[in-house]
C-alpha positions as a Markdown table, in Angstrom:
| # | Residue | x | y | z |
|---|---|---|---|---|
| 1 | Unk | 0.0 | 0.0 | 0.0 |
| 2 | Unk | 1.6 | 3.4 | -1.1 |
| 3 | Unk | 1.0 | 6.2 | 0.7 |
| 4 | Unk | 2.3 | 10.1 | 1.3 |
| 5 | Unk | 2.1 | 12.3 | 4.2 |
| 6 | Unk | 2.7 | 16.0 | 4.5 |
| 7 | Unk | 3.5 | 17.8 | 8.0 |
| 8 | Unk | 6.1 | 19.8 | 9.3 |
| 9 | Unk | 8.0 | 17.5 | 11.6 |
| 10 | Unk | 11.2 | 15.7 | 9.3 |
| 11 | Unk | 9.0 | 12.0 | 9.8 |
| 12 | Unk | 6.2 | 9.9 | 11.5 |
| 13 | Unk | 5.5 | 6.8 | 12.6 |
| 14 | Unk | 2.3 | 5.3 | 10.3 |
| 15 | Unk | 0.4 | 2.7 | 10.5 |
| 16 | Unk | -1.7 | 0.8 | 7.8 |
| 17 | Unk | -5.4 | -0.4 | 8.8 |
| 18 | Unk | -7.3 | -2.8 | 7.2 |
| 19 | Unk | -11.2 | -3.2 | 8.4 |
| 20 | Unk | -10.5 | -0.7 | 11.4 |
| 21 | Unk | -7.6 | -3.7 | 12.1 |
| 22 | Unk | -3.6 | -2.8 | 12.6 |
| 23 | Unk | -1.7 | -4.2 | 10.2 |
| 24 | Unk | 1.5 | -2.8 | 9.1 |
| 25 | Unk | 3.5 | 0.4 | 10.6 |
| 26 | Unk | 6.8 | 2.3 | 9.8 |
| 27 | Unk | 7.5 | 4.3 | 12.7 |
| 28 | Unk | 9.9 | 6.5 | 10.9 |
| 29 | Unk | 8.0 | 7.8 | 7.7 |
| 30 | Unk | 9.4 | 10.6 | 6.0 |
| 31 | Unk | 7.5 | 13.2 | 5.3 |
| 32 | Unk | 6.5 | 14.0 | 1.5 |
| 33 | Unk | 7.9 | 11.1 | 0.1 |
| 34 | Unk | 6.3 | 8.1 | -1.2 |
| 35 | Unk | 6.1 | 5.4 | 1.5 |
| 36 | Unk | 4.8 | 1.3 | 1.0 |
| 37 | Unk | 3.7 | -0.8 | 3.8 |
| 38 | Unk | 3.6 | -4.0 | 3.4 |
| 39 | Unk | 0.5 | -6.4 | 4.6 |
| 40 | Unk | 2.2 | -8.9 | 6.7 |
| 41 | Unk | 0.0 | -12.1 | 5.2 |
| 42 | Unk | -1.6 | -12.5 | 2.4 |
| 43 | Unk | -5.5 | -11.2 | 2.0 |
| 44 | Unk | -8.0 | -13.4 | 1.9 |
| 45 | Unk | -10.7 | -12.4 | -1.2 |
| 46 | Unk | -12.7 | -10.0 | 0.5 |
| 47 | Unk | -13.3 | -6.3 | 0.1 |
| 48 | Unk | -11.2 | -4.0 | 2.4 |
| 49 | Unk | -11.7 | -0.4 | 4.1 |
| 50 | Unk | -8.7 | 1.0 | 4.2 |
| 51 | Unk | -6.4 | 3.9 | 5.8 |
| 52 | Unk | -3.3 | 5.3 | 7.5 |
| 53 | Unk | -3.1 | 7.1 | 10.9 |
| 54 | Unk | 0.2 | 9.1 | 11.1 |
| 55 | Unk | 1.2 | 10.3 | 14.4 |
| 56 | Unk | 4.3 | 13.4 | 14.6 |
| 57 | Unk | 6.8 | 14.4 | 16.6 |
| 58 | Unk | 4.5 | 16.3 | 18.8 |
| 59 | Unk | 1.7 | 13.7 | 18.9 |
| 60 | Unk | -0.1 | 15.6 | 16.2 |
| 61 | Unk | -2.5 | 12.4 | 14.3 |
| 62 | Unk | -3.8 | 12.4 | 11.0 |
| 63 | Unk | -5.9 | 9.8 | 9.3 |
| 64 | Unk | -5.9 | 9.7 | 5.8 |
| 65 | Unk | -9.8 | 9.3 | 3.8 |
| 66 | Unk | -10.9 | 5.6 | 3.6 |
| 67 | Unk | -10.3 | 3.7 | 0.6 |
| 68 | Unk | -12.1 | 0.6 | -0.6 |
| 69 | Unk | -9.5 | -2.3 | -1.8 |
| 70 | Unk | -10.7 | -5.6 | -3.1 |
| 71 | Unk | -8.9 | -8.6 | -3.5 |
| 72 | Unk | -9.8 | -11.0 | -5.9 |
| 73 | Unk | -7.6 | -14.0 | -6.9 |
| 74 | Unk | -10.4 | -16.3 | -7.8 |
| 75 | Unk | -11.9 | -16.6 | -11.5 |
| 76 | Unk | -15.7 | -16.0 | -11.9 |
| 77 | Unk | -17.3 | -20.0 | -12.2 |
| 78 | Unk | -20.4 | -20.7 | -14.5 |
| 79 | Unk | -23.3 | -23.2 | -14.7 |
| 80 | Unk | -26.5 | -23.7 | -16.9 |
| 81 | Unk | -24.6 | -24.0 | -20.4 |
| 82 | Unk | -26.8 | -23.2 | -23.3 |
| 83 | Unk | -27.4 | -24.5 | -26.1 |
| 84 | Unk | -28.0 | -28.1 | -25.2 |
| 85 | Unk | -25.3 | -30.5 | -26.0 |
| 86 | Unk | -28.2 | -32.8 | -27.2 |
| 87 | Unk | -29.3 | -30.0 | -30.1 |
| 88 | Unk | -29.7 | -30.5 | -33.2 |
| 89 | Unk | -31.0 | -27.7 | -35.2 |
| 90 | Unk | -31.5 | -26.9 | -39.3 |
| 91 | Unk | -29.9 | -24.1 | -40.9 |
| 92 | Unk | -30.9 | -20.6 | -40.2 |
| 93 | Unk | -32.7 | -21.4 | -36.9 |
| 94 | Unk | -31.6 | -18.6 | -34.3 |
| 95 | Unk | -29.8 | -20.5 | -31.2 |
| 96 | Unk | -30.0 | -18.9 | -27.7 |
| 97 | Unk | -26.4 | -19.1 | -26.6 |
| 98 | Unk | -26.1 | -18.6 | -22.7 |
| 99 | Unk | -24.2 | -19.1 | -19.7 |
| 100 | Unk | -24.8 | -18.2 | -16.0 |
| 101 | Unk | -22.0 | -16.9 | -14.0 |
| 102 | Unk | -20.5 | -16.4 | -10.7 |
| 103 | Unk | -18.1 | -14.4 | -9.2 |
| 104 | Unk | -17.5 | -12.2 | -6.3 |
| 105 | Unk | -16.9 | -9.1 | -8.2 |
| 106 | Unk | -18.6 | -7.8 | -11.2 |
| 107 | Unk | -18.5 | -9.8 | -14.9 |
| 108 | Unk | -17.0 | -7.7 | -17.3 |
| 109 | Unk | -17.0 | -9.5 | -20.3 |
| 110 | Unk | -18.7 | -13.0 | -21.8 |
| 111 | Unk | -17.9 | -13.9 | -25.4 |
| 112 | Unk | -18.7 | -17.4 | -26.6 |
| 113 | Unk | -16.3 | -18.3 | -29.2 |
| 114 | Unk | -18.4 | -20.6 | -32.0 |
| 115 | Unk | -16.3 | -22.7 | -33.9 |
| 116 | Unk | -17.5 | -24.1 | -37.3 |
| 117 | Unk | -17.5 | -27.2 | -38.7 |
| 118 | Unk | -15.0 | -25.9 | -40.8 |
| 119 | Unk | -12.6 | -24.8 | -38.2 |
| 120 | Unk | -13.6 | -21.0 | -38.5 |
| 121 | Unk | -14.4 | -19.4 | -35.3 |
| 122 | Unk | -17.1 | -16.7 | -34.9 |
| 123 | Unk | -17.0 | -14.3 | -32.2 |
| 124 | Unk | -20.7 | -13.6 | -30.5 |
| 125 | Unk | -20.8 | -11.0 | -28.0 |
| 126 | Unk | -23.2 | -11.9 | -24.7 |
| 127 | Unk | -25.0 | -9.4 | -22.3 |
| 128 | Unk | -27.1 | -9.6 | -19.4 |
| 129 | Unk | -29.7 | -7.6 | -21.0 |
| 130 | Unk | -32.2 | -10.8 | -19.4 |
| 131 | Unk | -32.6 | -9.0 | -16.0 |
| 132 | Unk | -32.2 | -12.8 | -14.5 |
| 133 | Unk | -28.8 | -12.0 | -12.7 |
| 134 | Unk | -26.4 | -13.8 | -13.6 |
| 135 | Unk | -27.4 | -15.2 | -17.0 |
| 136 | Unk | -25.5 | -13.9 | -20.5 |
| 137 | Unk | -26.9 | -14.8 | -23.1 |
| 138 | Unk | -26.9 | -13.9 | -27.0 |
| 139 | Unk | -28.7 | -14.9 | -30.4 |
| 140 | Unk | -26.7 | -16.9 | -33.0 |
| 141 | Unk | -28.1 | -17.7 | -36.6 |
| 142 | Unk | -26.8 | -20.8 | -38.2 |
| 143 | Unk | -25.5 | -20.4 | -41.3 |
| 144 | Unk | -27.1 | -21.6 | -44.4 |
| 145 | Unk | -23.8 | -23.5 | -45.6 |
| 146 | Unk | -23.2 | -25.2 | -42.1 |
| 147 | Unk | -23.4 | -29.2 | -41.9 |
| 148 | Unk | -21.6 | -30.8 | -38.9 |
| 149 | Unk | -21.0 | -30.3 | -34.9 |
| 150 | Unk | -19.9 | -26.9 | -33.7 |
| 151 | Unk | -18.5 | -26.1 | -30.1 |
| 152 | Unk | -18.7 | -23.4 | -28.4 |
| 153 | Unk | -15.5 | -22.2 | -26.0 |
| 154 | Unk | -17.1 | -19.0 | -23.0 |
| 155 | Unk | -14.5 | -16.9 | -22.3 |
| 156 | Unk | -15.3 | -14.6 | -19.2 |
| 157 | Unk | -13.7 | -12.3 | -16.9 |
| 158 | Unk | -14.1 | -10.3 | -13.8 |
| 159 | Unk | -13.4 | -6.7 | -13.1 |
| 160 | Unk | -9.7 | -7.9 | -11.7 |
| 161 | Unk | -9.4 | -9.7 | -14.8 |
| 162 | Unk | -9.3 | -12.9 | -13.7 |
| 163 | Unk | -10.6 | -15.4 | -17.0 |
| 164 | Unk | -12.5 | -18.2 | -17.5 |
| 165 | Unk | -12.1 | -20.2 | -20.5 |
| 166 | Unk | -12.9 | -23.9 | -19.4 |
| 167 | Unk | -16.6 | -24.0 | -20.2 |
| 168 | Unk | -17.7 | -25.3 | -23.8 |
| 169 | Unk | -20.4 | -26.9 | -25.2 |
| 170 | Unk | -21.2 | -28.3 | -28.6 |
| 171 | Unk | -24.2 | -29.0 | -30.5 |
| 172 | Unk | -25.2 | -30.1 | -34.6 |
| 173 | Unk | -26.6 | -28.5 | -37.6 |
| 174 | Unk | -28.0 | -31.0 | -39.6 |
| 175 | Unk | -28.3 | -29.9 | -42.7 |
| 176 | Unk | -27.8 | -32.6 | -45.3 |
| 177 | Unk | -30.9 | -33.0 | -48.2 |
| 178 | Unk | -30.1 | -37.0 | -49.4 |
| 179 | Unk | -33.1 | -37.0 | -51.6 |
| 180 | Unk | -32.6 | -33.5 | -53.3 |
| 181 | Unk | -35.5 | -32.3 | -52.9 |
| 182 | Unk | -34.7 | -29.2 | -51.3 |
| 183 | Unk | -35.8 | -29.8 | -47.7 |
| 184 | Unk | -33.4 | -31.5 | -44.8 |
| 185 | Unk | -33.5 | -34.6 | -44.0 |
| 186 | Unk | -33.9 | -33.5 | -40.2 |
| 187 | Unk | -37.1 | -31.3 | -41.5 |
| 188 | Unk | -38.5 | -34.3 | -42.9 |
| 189 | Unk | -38.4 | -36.4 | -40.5 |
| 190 | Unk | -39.6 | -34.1 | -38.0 |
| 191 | Unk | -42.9 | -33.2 | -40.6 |
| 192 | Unk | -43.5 | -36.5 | -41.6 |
| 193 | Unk | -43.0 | -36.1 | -45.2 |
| 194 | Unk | -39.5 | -38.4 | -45.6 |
């Protein structure tokens, strides 16, 4: 934690509190200079209040404004993958993508990253426009030349940056016509008419 203080005595002793809790103290802090104390332990995740109290010479104190630190080591974690593994869906049906996430600190950003049969990979932007919380979600439109599984890699991070890229998903367009006539087989069978 970097600090400064300003007085007219040559230097101070200062002290570092976390949560209204001691933790560090230089009892010799020069004044107008740039001076770090150093937390003793590590910090658990958790959101801090923080200040300094200098004391002078003369017993004069001072306590710096409060500042609110977080500490944030842990990536955000997500549940409720969307679509369904078990999909299978016809060209130019709109797919909800979606994920649900959790963190401690706010989600910044949630791409999934949709990778074609063909190996090309197709960026979609999700929001939280849903009002449900923690869901992110986004509409993608198969295209009408795809044929064969696609997967879908999340990629999220929290406002420390701390990323997420373990959760993917696949699903299959099935868009194959072995009659010719123009409609997929899938549509077929699903209207009876194969």
């Amino acid at each position: 934690f970097t600090f400064n203080f300003t007085d007219a005595s040559i230097s101070s002793n200062c002290s570092l509190y976390l949560n209204g809790i001691h933790n560090a103290s230089n009892d010799a802090t020069a004044n107008n200079t740039n001076t770090i104390l150093t937390v003793p332990s590590a910090l658990n995740d958790a959101h801090y209040i923080t200040t300094v109290n200098c004391t002078d010479s003369s017993s004069n104190t001072g306590n710096s404004s409060a500042i609110t630190i977080t500490v944030d080591t842990e990536g955000p974690n997500s549940s409720n993958l969307a679509p369904a593994s078990t999909l299978i869906a016809n060209v130019s049906d709109a797919i909800e993508v979606s994920i649900n996430i959790s963190d401690n600190l706010v989600i910044d950003t949630v791409t999934a990253n949709i990778t074609h049969p063909n190996g090309t990979v197709f960026s979609l932007s999700l929001s939280n426009s849903t009002g449900a919380g923690t869901k992110f979600n986004g509409s993608f439109t198969v295209p009408v030349t795809a044929n064969g599984n696609f997967n879908i890699t999340f990629r999220f991070n929290d406002s420390a940056n701390n990323v997420n890229t373990t959760s993917k998903i696949g699903f299959t367009i099935n868009s194959s016509d072995t009659d010719g006539d123009g409609i997929t087989d899938i549509d077929e069978i699903t209207n009876g008419t194969d």
